[in-house]
N, C-alpha and C positions, 0 to 999 in steps of 0.2 A: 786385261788387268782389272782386277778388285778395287772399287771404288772400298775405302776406308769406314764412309757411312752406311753401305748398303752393298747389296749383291748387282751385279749390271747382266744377270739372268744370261740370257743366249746371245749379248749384246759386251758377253765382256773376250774381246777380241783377242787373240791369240798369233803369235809369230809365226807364219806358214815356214817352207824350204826354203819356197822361193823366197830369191830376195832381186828386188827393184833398186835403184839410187834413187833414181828422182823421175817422180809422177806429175804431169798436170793436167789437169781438170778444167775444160770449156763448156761453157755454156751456150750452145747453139738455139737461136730463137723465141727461147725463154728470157723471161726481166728477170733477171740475175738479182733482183734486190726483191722479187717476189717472195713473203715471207715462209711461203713451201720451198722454193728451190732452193734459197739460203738455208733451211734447215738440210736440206738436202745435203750442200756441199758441204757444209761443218760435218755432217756424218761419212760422208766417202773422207774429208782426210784426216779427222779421226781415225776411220776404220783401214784406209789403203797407209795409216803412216806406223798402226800397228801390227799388220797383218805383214806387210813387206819388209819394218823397218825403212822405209821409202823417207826422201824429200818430197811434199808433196803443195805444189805451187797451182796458181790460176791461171789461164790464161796458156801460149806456148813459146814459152821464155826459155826455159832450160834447152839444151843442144839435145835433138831429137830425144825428148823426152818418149815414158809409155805415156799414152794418153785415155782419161776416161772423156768420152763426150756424151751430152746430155742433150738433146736433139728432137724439138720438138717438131711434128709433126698429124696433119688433121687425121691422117687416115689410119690410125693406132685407134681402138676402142677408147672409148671414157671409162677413164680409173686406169688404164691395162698397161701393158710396155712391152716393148720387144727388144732384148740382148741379143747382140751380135760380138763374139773378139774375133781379133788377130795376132799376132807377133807383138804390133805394136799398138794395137786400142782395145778397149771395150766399148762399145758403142749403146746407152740406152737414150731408146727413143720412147713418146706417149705424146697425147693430145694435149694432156691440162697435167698440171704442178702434181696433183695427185697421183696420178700413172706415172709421171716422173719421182715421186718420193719413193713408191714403191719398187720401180724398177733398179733405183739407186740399191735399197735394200733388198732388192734379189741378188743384185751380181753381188754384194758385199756377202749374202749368206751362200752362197755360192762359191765363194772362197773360203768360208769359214769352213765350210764342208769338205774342201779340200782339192773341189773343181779348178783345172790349172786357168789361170788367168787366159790364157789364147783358149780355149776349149770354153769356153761361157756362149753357152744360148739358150735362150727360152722366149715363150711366146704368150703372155697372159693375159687375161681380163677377168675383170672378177665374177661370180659366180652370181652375188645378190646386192642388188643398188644399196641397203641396209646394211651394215655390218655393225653391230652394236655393243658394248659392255654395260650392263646393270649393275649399279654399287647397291649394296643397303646398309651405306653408314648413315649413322644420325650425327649430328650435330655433337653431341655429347662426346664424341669421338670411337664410342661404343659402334660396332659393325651388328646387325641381325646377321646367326648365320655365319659369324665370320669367326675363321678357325686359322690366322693368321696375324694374332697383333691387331692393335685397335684400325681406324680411319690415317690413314696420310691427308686426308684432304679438313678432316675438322678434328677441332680439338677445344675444347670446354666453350664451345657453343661458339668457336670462332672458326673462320676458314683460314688455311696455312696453303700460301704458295711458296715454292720455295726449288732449291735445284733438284730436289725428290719429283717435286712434280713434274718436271721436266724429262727427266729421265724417265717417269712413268710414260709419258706421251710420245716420246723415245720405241718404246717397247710396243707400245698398242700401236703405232704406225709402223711398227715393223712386220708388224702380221698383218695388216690389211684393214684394222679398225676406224670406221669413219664414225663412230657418233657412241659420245659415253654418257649415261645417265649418274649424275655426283650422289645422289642422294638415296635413300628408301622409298621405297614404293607404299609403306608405311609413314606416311608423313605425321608428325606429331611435334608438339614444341616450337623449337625454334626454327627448325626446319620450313616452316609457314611461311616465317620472314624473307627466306630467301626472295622473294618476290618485291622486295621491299627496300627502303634505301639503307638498312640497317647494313643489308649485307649487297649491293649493287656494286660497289668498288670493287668489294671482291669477287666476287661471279665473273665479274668482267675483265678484270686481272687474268682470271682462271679459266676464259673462255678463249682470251687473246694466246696463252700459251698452247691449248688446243690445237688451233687455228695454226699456228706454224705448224704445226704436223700435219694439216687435213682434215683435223678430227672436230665435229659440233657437239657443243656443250648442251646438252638435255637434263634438263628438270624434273622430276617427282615433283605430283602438284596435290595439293589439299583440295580434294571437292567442295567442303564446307571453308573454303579459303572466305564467301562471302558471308558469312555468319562470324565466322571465326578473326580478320581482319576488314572487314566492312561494317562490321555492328550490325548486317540483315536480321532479323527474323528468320529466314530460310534462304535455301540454294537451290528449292526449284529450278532445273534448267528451261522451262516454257513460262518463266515469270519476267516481266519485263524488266523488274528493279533491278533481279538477279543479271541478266543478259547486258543491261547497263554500266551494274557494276563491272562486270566482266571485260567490256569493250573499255572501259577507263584504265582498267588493273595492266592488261594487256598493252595498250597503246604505251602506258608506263613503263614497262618492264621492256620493249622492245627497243623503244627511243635511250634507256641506260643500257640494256643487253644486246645491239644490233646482231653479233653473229649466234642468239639463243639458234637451238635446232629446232627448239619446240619443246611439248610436254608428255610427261608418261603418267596415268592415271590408274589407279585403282582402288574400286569402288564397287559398292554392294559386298563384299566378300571379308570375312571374320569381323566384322563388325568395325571395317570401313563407311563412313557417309558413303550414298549413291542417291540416282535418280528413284529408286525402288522408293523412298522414304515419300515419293509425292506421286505415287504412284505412274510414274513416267516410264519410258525404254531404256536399254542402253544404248539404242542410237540414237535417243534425245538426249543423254546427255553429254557424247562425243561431238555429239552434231555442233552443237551448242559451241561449245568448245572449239570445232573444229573452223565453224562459221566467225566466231571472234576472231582469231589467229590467222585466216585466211590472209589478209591482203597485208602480213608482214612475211610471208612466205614459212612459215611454219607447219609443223604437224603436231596432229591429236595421237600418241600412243597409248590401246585404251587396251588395258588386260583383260584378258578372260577369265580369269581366275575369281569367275563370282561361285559363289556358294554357300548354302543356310550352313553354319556349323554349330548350330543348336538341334538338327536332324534329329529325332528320336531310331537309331541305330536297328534299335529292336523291330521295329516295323520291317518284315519282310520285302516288301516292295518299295522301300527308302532307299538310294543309290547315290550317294555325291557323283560317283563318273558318269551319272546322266545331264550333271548340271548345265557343263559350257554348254554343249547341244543344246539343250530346253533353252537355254534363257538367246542363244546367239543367232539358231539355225533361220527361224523366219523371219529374223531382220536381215538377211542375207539381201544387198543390193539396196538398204537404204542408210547404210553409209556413206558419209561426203567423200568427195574423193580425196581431201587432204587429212583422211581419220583411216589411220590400218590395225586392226585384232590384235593382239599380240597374244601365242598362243600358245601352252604348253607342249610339250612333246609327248604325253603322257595327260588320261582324263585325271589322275588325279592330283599327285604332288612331287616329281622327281625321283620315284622310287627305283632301285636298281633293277628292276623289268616291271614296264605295265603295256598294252599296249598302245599305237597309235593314237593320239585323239581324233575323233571322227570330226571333228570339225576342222583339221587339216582336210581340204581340199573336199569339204561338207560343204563350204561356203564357195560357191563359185560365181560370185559379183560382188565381193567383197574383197579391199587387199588385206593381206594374212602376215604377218609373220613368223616364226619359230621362236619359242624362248625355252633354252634349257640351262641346267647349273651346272657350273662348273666348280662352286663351292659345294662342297662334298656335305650336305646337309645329311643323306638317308647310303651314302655313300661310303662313309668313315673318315667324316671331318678334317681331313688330310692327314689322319693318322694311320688310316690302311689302304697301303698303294690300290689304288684303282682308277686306272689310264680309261677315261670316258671317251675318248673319240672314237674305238669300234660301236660304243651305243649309240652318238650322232651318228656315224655312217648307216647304221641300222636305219633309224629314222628316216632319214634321207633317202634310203633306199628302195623303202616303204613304199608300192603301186596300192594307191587310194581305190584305182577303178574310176577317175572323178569324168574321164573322158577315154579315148581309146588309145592316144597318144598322151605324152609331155605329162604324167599323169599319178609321176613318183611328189612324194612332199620334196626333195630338191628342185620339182618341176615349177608346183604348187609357189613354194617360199619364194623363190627366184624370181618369179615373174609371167615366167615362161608357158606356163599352164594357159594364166587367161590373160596375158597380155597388160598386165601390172606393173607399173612404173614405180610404186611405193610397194616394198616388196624386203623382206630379206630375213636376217637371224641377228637373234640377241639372247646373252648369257649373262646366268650371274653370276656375278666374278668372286674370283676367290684370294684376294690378295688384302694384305696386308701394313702395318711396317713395321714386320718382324725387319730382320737384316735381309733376309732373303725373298722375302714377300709371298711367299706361299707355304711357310711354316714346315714344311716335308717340303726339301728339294725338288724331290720328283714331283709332287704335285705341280711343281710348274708346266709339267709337258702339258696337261689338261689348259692354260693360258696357254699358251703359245698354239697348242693342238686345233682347239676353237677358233681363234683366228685366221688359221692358217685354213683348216677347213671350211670356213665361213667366204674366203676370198674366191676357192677352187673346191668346191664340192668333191673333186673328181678326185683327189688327191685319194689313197690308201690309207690306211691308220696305221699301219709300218712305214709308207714313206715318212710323213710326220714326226714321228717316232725318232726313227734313224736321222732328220733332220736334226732335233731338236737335242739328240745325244750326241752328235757330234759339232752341235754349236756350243755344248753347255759343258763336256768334257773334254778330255784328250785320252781316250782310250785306244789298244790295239784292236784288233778286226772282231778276234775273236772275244774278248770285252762287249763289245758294240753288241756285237750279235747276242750276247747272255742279256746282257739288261733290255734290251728290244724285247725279248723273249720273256720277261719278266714283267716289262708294260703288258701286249699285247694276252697275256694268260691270266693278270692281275683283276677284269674285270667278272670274268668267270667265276676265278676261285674266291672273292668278294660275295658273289651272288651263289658259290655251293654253298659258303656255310652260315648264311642269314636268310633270307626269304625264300622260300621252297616254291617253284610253279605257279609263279607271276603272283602269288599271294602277296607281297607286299607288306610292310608295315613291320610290326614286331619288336619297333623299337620302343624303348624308354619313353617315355610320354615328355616333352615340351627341349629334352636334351635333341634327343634324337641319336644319340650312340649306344651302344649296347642291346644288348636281346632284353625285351619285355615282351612276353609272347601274346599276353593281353592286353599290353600296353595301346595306350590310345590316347591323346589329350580331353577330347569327352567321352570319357570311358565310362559315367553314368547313363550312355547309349550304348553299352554294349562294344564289341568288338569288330574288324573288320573282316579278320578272318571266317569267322561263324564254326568255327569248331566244335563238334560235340562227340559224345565216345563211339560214333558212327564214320564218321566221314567231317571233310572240312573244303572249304572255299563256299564261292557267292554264285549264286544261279542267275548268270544275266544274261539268259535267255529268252527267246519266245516266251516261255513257259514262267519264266522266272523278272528280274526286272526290267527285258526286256531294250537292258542299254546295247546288246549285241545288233539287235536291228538298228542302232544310227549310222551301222557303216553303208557302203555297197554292199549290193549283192551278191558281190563275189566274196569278200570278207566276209559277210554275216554268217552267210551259209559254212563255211568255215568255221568262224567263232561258234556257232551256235549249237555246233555237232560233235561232244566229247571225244567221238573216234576221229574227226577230222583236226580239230582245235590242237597248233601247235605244244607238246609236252610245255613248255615254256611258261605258256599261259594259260594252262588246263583250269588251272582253281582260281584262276581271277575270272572265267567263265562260266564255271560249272560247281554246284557244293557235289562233291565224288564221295561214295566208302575209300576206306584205305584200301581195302582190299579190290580198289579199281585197277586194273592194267593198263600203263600209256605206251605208249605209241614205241617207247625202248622197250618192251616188254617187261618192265619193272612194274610192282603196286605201287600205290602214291606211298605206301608208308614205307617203303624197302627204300625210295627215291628218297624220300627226307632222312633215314637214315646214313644213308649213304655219301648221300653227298656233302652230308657233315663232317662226319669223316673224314672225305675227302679233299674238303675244303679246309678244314684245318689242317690236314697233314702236307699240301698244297702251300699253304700259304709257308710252313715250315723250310720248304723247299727254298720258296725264292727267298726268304730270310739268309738262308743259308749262301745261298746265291750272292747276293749283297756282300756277305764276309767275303766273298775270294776278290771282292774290288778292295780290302783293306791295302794302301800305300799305293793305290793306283788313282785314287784322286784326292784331293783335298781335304786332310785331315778335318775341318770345320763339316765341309759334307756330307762328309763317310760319316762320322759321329750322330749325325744329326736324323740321316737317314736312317743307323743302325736302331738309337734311341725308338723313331717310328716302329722299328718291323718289333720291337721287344712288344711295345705297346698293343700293335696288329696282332699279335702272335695270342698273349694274353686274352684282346678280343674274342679272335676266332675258336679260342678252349671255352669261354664262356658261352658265345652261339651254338657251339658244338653239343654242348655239356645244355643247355636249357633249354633248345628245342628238341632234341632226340629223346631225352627227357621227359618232357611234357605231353609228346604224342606218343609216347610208350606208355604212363600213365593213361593219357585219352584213351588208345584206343586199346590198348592190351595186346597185342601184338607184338611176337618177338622180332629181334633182326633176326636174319638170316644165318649172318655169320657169327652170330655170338657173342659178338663185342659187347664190352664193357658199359653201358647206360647207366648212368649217377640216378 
């Protein structure tokens, strides 16, 4: 059922066949008034009194009731749970409240999928001690990035708790999320304060709701916090004044914040404060950071995402994707241990293919984590379907070479590579408060996707998929199967007809949607592509700027050889003629042709697709989603129409087939 105020996403439960009378639910060996298993149980008879129609009581009062029991035990993983039924139980068991929250929300989605209650089993633990969501609302109530309605969490430089928030934390402990960051990684304004008693009531309010679900509340933190609310002169992190300020600020915010998780920083990068300004490292000033916050139990999350973006472009041997590497690789191992990377999935900025960043699994004494978006920034703002979790499984799948085993970035992030206790993945989010919180329906599978894939690596991006449309619809089989079909194809024909062969970029400059084929925010440096009426992409090569050698050697030698370098990502390696042949046997220019075409005439397809769901779900959805693919549709003639275009002008070259070029 449809909450009034909002959308209750994969969480709004639905009347199975079966039908129960009367259900109850014991709590074995757990403190029942613990505020994880309490939220626990309000969610099974919520979910078993809508899913059954069921009475559903505590305790075993009713005359041989079905019963769910909750059943703690040591020898279940930490986080993890194991389901067992029968005729007459569901049985989930786990060590801590958390493995119990979860498992609670396995068998529940379990049923929502259609699994007969006696037929319920599984066996999990999670994949990475980390599982994180990055917000970047401001204060203002304004999101960076966000393509779904303002902030839920502020609103004219106030923080709002409220039964939204609730339900949001609802949602993120349903997939596996243990730790949200509120804020911008951009910190500016009022955002500073949060450290402060302006807003401590509320943090704390908002951290205590968390906490029934599992989940720690994480901070965006101001480097220059002690300039900026200390009156310093500087933030130096090797200055004493500064290091004392720090330890007063901190002792502060812990003693009103007890369950903080800790802080996410970033610094040095587009014209954020860092340590660069006093000529220091970036593991002085994590360090720094890390060593204040230590003995409240806290961590330092320090991004990588540094880089000059005043680069003069024109300079041939200038590369931002060599950045994370140069500035991170040789502090590898002088990390504290309660300070981990946080690290893109990609050297440069979320683009719909780039490759691996070499510093997954470059640094091996260092803890690492994953961060990708799941707010469709270079993506199509959640106006054109594009289902990202085949890309994270990509990533994830990704053998670094970093050792001989354990040695994929899932291995890497997890923990599992070197033996990492601070480890995991983090996204940033793409939510909202619109009604439905991710502005295009479907864009919700990407939240729910990432989660879900964050808890179980192992998981398919069809399983996912199929999970998540039969939590979020009622459709027949053959339904199920077309819109699977139209996630799982979505990210593909997104990437035929906007960025050609891991080129990247192209879009509008500071929007970021639509084709600007020289577009670039410091476009007074030139372009990224390097286009000229010869040939196009970036030489980063041996020969060239040389960012192919930060991988292994098994990679590089790959990267660095245009007949071995996957078609994928030929021209984010190599600048090629058009009249170069890949590896399909197509020139690069017949390939940008083509797959324009094909990408628009693609996306037309699952447009179409969509219309055969009219009066098969929910008139508000279908509208909503139709609205998107008209918008998508529109996009994809312009991508079509202004790069095919423009390297038919570059290079003079016809298509093949003759088609029509504006």
């Amino acid at each position: 059922m449809e909450s009034a105020k909002w959308s209750q996403l994969w969480l709004d439960y639905k009347k199975c066949k079966d039908s129960v009378e009367k259900i109850a639910i014991e709590v074995l060996g757990f403190d029942r008034a613990h505020r994880v298993i309490d939220s626990g149980v309000k969610e099974l008879k919520l979910a078993l009194g809508r899913i059954f129609g069921a009475e559903v009581s505590e305790g075993n009062g009713a005359a041989d009731p079905f019963a769910v029991k909750i059943v703690k035990d040591s020898a279940v993983a930490k986080e993890g749970y194991e389901l067992v039924s029968s005729a007459s139980e569901i049985r989930i068991t786990a060590s801590d409240e958390n493995g119990a929250l979860y498992g609670i929300f396995a068998a529940i989605r379990k049923l929502s999928c259609g699994v007969a209650k006696e037929e319920i089993s599984e066996k999990a633990a999670p994949s990475n001690p980390l599982r994180m969501m990055n917000h970047w609302d401001n204060m203002d109530g304004s999101i960076e990035r966000g393509y779904s309605g303002n902030s839920f969490f502020f609103v004219d430089n106030e923080i709002v708790v409220d039964e939204r928030t609730v339900d949001y934390a609802r949602f993120m402990a349903s997939i596996g999320i243990n730790g949200i960051v509120i804020n911008n990684v951009n910190v500016k304004d009022a955002a500073s304060y949060l450290i402060t008693d302006r807003y401590f009531a509320k943090v704390k309010e908002l951290s205590e709701v968390f906490a029934d679900y599992g989940i720690r509340l994480y901070l965006s933190l101001n480097f220059a916090s002690p300039i900026e609310l200390g009156g310093l002169e500087l933030c130096d992190p090797l200055d004493e004044s500064v290091i004392n300020w720090w330890k007063d600020k901190v002792k502060e915010v812990y003693d009103k914040l007890p369950l903080l998780g800790g802080f996410l920083v970033k610094a040095d990068s587009e014209g954020r404060p860092g340590p660069f300004t006093y000529g220091r490292t970036q593991a002085d000033g994590a360090n720094m950071l890390g060593d204040v916050i230590k003995p409240y139990g806290g961590i330092i999350i320090w991004r990588c995402f540094v880089y000059n973006c005043t680069q003069d472009w024109r300079d041939y041997k200038t590369d931002r994707a060599r950045a994370g590497y140069d500035y991170f690789k040789n502090l590898d191992g002088q990390y504290h241990d309660n300070v981990i990377l946080q690290i893109k999935n990609g050297p440069m900025d979320f683009q719909i293919r780039e490759p691996i960043s070499p510093l997954l699994g470059g640094l091996t004494k260092t803890n690492q984590m994953l961060e990708v978006q799941i707010a469709q920034e270079y993506t199509g703002h959640q106006i054109d379907l594009c289902y990202l979790v085949p890309m994270f499984k990509e990533v994830l799948d990704f053998k670094t070479y970093c050792q001989k085993d354990n040695d994929t970035i899932a291995d890497v992030v997890s923990g599992r590579a070197f033996g990492n206790s601070l480890a995991g993945m983090a996204a940033v989010i793409n939510t909202g408060n619109d009604f439905n919180w991710t502005g295009n329906y479907l864009a919700a599978a990407n939240l729910y996707g990432f989660g879900r894939l964050s808890y179980n690596t192992e998981l398919s991006s069809e399983e996912i998929a199929r999970e998540w449309i039969k939590m979020t619809f009622s459709l027949e089989i053959v339904d199920e199967d077309m819109l699977t079909d139209m996630l799982l194809r979505s990210r593909e024909i997104y990437e035929k007809y906007t960025s050609p062969l891991g080129i990247g970029w192209m879009v509008t400059p500071n929007g970021h949607y639509g084709p600007s084929v020289d577009g670039y925010e410091y476009s007074r440096w030139g372009t990224y592509h390097r286009a000229d009426h010869l040939g196009i992409g970036v030489d980063r090569t041996d020969k060239g700027t040389g960012y192919a050698q930060q991988y292994y050697k098994e990679n590089a030698e790959v990267y660095n050889d245009p007949k071995k370098c996957p078609d994928n990502l030929v021209l984010f390696f190599h600048h090629l003629p058009y009249t170069w042949k890949l590896q399909s046997g197509k020139t690069v220019i017949q390939h940008i042709y083509d797959t324009h075409f094909e990408g628009y005439a693609e996306a037309k397809e699952i447009a179409a697709n969509w219309e055969k769901l009219e009066g098969k779900i929910p008139s508000d959805m279908y509208n909503n989603v139709h609205h998107r693919f008209e918008m998508q549709l529109a996009n994809a003639r312009e991508w079509c129409d202004q790069v095919n275009s423009y390297f038919y002008r570059k290079s003079g070259i016809e298509d093949e087939l003759h088609r029509e070029i504006y």
